[in-house]
Every structure is written in structure tokens, then in C-alpha cells.
C-alpha positions in Angstrom: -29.4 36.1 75.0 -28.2 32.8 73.3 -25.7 31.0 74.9 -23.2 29.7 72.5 -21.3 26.4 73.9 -18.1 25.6 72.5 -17.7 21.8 71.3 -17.4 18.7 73.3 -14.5 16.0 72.3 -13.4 12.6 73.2 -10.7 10.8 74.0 -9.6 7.4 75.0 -7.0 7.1 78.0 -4.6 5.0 77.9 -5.4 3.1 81.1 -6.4 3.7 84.7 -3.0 5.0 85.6 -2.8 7.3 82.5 -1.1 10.4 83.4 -3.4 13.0 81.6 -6.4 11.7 83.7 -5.6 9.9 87.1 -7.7 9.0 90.6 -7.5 12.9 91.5 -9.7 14.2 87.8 -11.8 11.0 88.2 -12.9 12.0 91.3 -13.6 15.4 91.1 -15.8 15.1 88.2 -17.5 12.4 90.4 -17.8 14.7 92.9 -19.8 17.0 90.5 -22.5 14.6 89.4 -25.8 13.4 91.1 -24.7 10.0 91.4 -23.1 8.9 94.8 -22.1 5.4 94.1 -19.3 3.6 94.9 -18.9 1.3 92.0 -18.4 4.7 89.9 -15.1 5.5 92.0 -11.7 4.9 90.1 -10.6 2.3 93.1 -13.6 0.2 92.4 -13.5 0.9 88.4 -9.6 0.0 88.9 -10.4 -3.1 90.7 -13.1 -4.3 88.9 -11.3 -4.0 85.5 -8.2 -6.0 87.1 -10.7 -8.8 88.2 -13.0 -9.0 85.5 -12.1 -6.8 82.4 -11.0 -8.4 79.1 -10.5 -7.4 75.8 -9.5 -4.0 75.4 -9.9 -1.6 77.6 -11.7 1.9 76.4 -11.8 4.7 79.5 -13.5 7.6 77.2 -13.5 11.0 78.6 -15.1 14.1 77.2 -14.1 17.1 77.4 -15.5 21.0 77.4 -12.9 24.0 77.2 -9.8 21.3 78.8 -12.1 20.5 81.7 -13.7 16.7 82.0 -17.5 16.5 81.8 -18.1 12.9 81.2 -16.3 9.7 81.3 -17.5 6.3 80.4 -15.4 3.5 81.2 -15.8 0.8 78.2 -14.2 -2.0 76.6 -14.5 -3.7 73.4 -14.2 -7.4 73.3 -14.1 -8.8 69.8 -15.0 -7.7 66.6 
């Protein structure tokens, strides 16, 4: 039987305190990866960003059906 998956789509939040995706969806879907690392918490992302980020800030998360399955937290700086 082939398994038909529907599409995955992006989108760029607004900022760490962006209502759509806060510290409660960006843990969860931490919680189901492989990876237990603090620097990939939103705290530390948070801090991190306040202390060090410039340019602008690009928190991409993907999506499957509504429900998070990726997020990469990038910035551009510059051309």
C-alpha cells in the first residue's frame, strides 16, 4: 500500500513570543526529536538571540496537517 503524505509548508514567525508558536509548541516538538540538547530549547534560543542575534530574525517552522515537524531558527544579516 502506498502511503500518500500530504505537503509540508513553511512559515516565518514573527518572533520568539509569537502567539501562533510559543515556548509550550517549541518544546513539544523538541520533545519528539532525537536530539536532547539544551542549546535547542526556546529559553536558550531566546537568550541567545537577545545576546548575540542581529539582523533579522527568521524562526522558520514547517508544518504537516497544522502540526509542527521542523523549525529552524535563522537570521539573515545583509544582503
Amino acid at each position: 500500500m502506498t502511503q500518500v503524505l500530504t505537503p509540508v509548508t513553511t512559515r516565518v514567525l514573527t518572533s520568539f513570543e509569537d502567539p501562533t508558536f510559543g515556548p509550550a509548541q517549541w518544546e513539544e516538538l523538541l520533545a519528539r526529536g532525537d536530539t536532547n540538547a539544551v542549546n535547542l530549547t526556546w529559553p536558550f534560543q531566546r537568550a541567545w538571540w537577545t545576546s548575540f542575534g542581529r539582523g533579522t530574525l527568521l524562526l522558520t517552522v514547517a508544518e504537516r496537517d497544522g502540526r509542527a515537524v521542523a523549525l529552524a531558527p535563522l537570521f539573515a544579516d545583509g544582503g
